[in-house]
N, C-alpha and C positions, 0 to 999 in steps of 0.2 A: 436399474437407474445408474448414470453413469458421475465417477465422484466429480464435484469442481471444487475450486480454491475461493473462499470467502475469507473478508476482512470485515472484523465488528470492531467497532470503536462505542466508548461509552463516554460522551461526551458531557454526564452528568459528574459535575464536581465534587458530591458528597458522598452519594448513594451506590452501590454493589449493582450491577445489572450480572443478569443469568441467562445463558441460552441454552436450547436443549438442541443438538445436533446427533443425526446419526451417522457413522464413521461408514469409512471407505470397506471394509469388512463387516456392516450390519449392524457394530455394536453401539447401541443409544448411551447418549453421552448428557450431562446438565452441566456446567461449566460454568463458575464465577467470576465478573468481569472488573476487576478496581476502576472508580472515578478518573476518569480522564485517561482510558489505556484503551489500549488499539492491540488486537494480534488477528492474524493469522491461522487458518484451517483448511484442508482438504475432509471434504464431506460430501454425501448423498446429498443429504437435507439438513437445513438450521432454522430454526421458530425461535420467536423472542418470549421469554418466563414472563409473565405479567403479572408476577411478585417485585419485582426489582424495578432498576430505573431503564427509561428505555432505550434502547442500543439501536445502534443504524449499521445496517448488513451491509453490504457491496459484492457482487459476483463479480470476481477478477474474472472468471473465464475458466479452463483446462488450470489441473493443478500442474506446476513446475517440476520437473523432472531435475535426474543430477547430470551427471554431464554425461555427452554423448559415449555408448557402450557398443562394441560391434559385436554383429550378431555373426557366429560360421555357420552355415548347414552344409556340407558334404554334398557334395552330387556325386554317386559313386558311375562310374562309365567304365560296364566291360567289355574288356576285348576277348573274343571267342576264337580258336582257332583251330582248325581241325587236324592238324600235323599236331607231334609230338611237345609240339611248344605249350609251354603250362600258361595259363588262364592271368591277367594283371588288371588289378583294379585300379583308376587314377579317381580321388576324390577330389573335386573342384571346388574350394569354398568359395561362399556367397557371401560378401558382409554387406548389413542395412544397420543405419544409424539413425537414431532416436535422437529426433533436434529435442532443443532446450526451452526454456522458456525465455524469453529475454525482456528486461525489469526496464519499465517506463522510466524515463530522465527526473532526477531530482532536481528544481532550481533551488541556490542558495544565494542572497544578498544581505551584507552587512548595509544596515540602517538606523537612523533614529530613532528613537522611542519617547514618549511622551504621557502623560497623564490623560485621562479620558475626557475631551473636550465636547462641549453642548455646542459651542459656534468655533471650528477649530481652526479657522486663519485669522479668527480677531484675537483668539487665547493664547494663539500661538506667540503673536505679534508682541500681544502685549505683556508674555512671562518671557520673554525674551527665548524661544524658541524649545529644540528638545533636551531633555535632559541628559539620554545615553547613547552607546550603539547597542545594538541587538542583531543577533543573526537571526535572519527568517530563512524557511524551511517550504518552498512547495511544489506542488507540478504545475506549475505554468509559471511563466517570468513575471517578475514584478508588475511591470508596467502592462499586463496584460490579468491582472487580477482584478474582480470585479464582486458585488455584493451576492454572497450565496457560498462564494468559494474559502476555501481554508488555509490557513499558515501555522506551522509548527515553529516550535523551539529545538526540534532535533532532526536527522536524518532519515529517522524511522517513521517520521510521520505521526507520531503519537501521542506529545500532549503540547498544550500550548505555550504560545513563542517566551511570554513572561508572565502577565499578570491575567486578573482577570476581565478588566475593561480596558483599553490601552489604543492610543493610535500612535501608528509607522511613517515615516517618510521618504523619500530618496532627496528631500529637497524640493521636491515638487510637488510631486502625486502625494494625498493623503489616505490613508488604508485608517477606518476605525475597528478594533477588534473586538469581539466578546469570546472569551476562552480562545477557540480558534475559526470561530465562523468570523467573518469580515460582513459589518452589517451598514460599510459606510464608503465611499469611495470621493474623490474632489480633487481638485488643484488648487492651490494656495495662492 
């Protein structure tokens, strides 16, 4: 079996989630996961413990290599002669280079933030609008985030943008958030 790169995140706020994985050399692993963290693994295989809280896996694909390393092999080429002349080897190297993996775009935008609204252009309206800026964190741009999809508070992607119910603005578009899933989308 061939190893890939997986990202668990534990999107549970209170509770420890646990995965049991087994590594790229065979060795089974069970791993502890803190409320609201996200990392990172190259592995065979990964199952979620259904002692703990439960985690959301993602197969990134091939795991990431480090940077490109070239490879020599020698071709060794002799020349035979049948006069007194002695025998000379030329070795020819060969170099092959091992591409990299290259890391999907992060979008960042500073925006608004606000309190968690039931009707959010009439509360908006009438508290007289957001309270702060906040930077949002995610892979698609703002204006093309939709309900389902997720925002962080940091570059790593891993826990949420601020609070735990909260809506975003650019001024226009309205984003509602829970932890970091976006369960709300509108224009104001």
């Amino acid at each position: 079996m061939s190893c890939l790169y997986y990202r668990i995140t534990n999107y549970n706020s209170i509770q420890d989630g646990y995965y049991k994985w087994t590594g790229c050399t065979g060795s089974v692993n069970i791993t502890q996961i803190a409320p609201l963290f996200s990392e990172n693994i190259c592995a065979e295989s990964i199952t979620v413990e259904l002692y703990g809280a439960p985690l959301t896996i993602v197969n990134m694909g091939l795991c990431p290599s480090s940077t490109p390393t070239p490879t020599v092999s020698p071709t060794v080429t002799p020349t035979v002669s049948l006069s007194s002349t002695p025998t000379t080897q030329t070795p020819t190297p060969t170099n092959t280079v091992t591409p990299s993996v290259t890391p999907s775009p992060v979008y960042v935008r500073n925006l608004r933030t606000g309190g968690y609204f039931q009707d959010v252009c009439q509360q908006i309206n009438q508290f007289g609008g957001f309270a702060a800026n906040v930077t949002v964190y995610s892979t698609k741009p703002f204006n093309q985030l939709t309900v389902g999809d997720h925002v962080y508070g940091n570059r790593e992607l891993t826990i949420p943008p601020i609070g735990a119910n909260f809506t975003i603005s650019d001024g226009v578009k309205i984003i509602q958030i829970s932890g970091t899933l976006i369960i709300n989308t509108g224009v104001c």
